[in-house]
N, C-alpha and C positions, 0 to 999 in steps of 0.2 A: 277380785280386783275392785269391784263397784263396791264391795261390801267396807273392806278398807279406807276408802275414801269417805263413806259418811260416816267411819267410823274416827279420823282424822279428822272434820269439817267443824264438830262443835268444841275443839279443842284450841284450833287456829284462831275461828273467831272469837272464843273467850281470851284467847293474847293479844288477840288485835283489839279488841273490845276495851281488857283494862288500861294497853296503849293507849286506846283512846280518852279513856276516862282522864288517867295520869297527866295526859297532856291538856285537857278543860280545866283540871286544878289546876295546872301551873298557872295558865291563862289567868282563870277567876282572881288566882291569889295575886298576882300582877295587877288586875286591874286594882282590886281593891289594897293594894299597895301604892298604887296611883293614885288613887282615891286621898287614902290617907296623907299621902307626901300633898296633895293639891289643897287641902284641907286647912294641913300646914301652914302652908303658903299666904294660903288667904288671910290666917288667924296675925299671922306674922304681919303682912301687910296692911291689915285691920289695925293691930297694935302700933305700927308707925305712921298712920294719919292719924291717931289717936292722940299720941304724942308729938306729933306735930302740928296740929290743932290748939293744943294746951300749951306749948310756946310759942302759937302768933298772938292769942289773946291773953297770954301771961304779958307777953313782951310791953314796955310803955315806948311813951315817944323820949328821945331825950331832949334834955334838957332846952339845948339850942334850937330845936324845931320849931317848939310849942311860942307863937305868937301871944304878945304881954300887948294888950288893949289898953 
């Protein structure tokens, strides 16, 4: 009966074990899937003050604004 059971013991904990592992990868891969999508984002948002920058100082005054001395 005793002999059984540590004969069982390292068999559970290797399936609970790769369980374990299987579920850190998801994890990790999530994060660094978050990672990337936030990355993204940034680059993206980088990219529209960028061009948004480059049409205030493209932009002129017009015509009727600009004071004639």
């Amino acid at each position: 009966m005793i002999g059984s059971f540590y004969v069982r013991l390292p068999f559970s904990y290797k399936k609970n074990h790769r369980k374990e592992q299987k579920t850190m990868m998801k994890a990790m891969e999530k994060r660094q899937e978050a990672r990337k999508n936030q990355e993204k984002t940034l680059k993206r948002m980088m990219a529209y003050q960028k061009k948004a920058e480059q049409m205030v100082s493209r932009k002129r005054m017009n015509h009727h604004m600009i004071r004639k001395g």
